[in-house]
N, C-alpha and C positions, 0 to 999 in steps of 0.2 A: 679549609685546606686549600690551598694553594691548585693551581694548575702542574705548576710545575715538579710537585710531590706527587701527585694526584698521578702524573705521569709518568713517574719513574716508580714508582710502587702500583701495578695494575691491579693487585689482589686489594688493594684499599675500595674500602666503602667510602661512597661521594659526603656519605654520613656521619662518618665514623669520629669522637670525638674525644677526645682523652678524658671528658666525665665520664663515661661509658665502661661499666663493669666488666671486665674481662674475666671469668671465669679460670682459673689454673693460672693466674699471673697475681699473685697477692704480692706488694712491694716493703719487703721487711722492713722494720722501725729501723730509721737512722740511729747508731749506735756515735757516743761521742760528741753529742752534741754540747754536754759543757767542756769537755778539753777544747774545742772549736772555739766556744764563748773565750776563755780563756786566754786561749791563744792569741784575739783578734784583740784583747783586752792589755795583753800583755804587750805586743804591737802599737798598740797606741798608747800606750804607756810611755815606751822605750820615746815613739813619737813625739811627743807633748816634751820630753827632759830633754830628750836632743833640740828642741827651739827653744827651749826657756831656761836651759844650763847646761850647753855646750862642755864644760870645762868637764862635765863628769866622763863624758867621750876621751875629753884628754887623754885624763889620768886612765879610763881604762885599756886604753889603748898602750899607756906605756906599763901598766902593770901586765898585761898579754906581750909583750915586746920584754920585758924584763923578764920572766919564767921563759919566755921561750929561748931569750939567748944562757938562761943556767939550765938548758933543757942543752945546749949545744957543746956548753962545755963540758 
């Protein structure tokens, strides 16, 4: 720990170390961890086809630009 924590938190132990059991502080199971996979999965997906076939960006960009303008009329 820092000096500068150490200093601004005076109830800290010189000791204190995030191994350290804390009693009354149990940290729930991250829930979601495959929509996360997924999502980061899907991201790089999208990734990968936008530098290796631009053209599919084209077209959906004019298919969202097409519904959107028979969304106007």
């Amino acid at each position: 720990m820092t000096r500068h924590v150490r200093d601004k938190e005076p109830g800290t132990a010189a000791g204190a170390s995030a191994d350290v059991d804390v009693p009354d502080r149990d940290v729930p199971p991250r829930k979601g961890e495959v929509r996360e996979f997924l999502g980061l999965a899907l991201a790089a997906g999208a990734g990968v086809l936008f530098v290796l076939r631009p053209e599919f960006y084209a077209t959906g960009v004019h298919i969202l630009a097409t519904q959107a303008a028979a969304l106007v009329h």
